[in-house]
C-alpha positions in Angstrom: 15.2 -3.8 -6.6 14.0 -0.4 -7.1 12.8 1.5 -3.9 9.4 3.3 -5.0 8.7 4.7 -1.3 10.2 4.0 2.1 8.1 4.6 5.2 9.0 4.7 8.1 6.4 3.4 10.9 7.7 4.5 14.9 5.2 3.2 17.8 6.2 4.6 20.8 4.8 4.1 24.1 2.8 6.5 25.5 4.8 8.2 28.6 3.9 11.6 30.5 6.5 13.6 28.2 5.5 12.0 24.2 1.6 12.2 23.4 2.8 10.3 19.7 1.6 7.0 18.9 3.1 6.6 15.7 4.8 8.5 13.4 5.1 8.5 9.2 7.4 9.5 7.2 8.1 9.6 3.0 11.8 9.1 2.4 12.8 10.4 -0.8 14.1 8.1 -3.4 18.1 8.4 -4.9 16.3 10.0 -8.0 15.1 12.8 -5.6 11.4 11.5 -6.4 8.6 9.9 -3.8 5.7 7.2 -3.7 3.0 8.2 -1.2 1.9 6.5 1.9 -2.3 7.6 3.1 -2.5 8.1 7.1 -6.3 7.2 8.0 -7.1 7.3 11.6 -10.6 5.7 10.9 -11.9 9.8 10.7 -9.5 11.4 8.6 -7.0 10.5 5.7 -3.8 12.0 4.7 -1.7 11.4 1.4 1.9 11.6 1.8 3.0 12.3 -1.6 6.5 14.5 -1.5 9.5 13.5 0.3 10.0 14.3 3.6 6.1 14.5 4.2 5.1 13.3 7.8 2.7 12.7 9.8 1.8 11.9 13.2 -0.9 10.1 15.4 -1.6 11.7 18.5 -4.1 10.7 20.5 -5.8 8.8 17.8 -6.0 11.6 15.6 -3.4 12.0 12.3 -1.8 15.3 12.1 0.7 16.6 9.1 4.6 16.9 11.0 7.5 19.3 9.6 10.2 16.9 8.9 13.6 17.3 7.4 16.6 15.1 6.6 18.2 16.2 9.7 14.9 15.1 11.7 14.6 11.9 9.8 18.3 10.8 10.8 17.7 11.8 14.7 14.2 9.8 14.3 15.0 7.1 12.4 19.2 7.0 12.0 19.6 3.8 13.6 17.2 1.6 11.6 18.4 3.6 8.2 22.2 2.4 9.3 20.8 -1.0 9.8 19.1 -1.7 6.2 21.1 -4.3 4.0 22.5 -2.8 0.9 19.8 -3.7 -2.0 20.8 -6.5 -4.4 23.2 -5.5 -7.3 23.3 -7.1 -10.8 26.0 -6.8 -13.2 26.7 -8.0 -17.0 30.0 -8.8 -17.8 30.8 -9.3 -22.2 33.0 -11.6 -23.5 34.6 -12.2 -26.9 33.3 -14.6 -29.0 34.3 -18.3 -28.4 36.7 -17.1 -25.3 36.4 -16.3 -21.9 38.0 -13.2 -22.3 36.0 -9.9 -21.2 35.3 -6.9 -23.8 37.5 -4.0 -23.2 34.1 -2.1 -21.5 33.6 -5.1 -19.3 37.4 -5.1 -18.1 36.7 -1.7 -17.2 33.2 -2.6 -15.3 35.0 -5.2 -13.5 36.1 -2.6 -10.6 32.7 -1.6 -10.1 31.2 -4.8 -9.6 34.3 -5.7 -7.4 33.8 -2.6 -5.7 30.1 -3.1 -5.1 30.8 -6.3 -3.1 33.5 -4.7 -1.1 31.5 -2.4 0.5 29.2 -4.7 1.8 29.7 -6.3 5.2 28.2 -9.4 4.3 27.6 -10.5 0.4 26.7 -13.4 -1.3 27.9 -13.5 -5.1 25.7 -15.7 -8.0 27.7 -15.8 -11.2 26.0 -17.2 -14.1 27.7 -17.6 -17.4 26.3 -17.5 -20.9 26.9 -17.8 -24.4 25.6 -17.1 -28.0 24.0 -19.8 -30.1 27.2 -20.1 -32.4 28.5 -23.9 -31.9 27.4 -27.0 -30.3 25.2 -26.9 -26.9 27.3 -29.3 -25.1 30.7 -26.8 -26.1 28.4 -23.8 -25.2 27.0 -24.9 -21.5 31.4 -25.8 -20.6 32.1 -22.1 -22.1 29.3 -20.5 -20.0 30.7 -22.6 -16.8 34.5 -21.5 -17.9 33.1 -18.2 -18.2 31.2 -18.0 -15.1 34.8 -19.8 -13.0 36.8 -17.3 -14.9 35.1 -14.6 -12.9 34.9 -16.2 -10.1 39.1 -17.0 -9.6 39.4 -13.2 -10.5 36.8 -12.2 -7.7 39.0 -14.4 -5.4 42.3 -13.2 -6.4 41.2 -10.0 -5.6 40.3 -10.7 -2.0 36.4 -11.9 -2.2 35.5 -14.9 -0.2 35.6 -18.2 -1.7 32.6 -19.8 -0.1 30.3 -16.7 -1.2 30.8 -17.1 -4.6 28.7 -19.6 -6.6 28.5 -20.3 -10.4 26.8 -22.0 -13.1 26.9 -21.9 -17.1 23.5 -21.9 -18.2 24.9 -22.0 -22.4 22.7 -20.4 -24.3 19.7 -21.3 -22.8 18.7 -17.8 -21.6 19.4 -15.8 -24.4 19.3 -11.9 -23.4 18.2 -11.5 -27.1 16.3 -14.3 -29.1 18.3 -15.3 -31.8 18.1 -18.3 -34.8 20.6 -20.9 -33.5 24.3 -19.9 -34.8 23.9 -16.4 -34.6 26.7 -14.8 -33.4 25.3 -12.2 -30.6 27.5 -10.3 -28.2 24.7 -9.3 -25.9 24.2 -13.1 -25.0 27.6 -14.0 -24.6 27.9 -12.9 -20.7 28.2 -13.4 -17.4 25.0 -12.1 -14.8 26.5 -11.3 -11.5 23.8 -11.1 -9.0 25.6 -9.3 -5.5 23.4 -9.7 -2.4 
């Protein structure tokens, strides 16, 4: 899932030292880009459209902040360490008829390995499909062979057994629509969902 804009919403109480009530930030997105967030305190509105754009209620009243990076992670480090790692999909390729991977998919492997690794937690949904080449009941045990294949691979690297689910869903969700028996490579796959 694709992060458009974070914002960051901080109540504090109210003490004799911090006047703040609340405080908003724009974090920028991987690609460098932002969303915007508007501020209205019911008398004024402010657009926060560029990253790193703040701004503060104080006394009821919404001001524009400086913020930085450096800022942001003394303000807000804690709950930025404490976001899950967003969902991950993968597309593994097979040859046709086998469930053996492309030579670009062998390769590709280590990143979707890797990708699970670095989560502390992860839960792993490996679905297996094929082309339309061949009968459906051969196709739906291919896509479940494929889908296992990867699976005993993920374990015999060190993943988790009871994380790991699969099912071979055949050719019954074709990544491109094809006449039945057309050979396809794009539909003869495995989706690996990482969460």
């Amino acid at each position: 899932m694709r992060r458009v804009i974070l914002a960051f919403t901080l109540l504090l109480t109210l003490s004799a030292c911090a006047s703040r009530q609340a405080l908003f930030t724009v974090l920028p997105n991987p690609d460098g880009s932002a969303g915007a967030v508007t501020v209205d305190d019911g008398q004024n509105s402010l657009t926060l459209d560029k990253p790193y754009a703040a701004s503060e209620i104080v006394k009821g009243s919404a001001q524009t902040v400086a913020m930085d990076d450096a800022q942001v992670q003394q303000i807000f480090g804690s709950a930025l360490a404490a976001q899950p790692i967003s969902p991950a999909r993968f597309r593994l390729y097979f040859k046709s008829d086998t469930d053996v991977m492309t030579p670009d998919s062998e390769g590709l492997y280590k990143s979707v390995f890797d990708d699970i690794k670095r989560r502390p937690v992860y839960e792993v949904e490996v679905v297996g499909h094929t082309d339309t080449t061949g009968e459906l009941k051969y196709n739906q045990t291919l896509s479940l062979t494929r889908a296992v294949f990867i699976r005993e691979k993920l374990i015999h690297d060190g993943l988790d057994p009871k994380s790991i689910s699969v099912a071979g869903r055949g050719p019954l969700d074709p990544r491109v629509k094809t006449a039945d028996n057309v050979p396809e490579q794009l539909n003869r796959r495995v989706e690996i969902t990482v969460r």
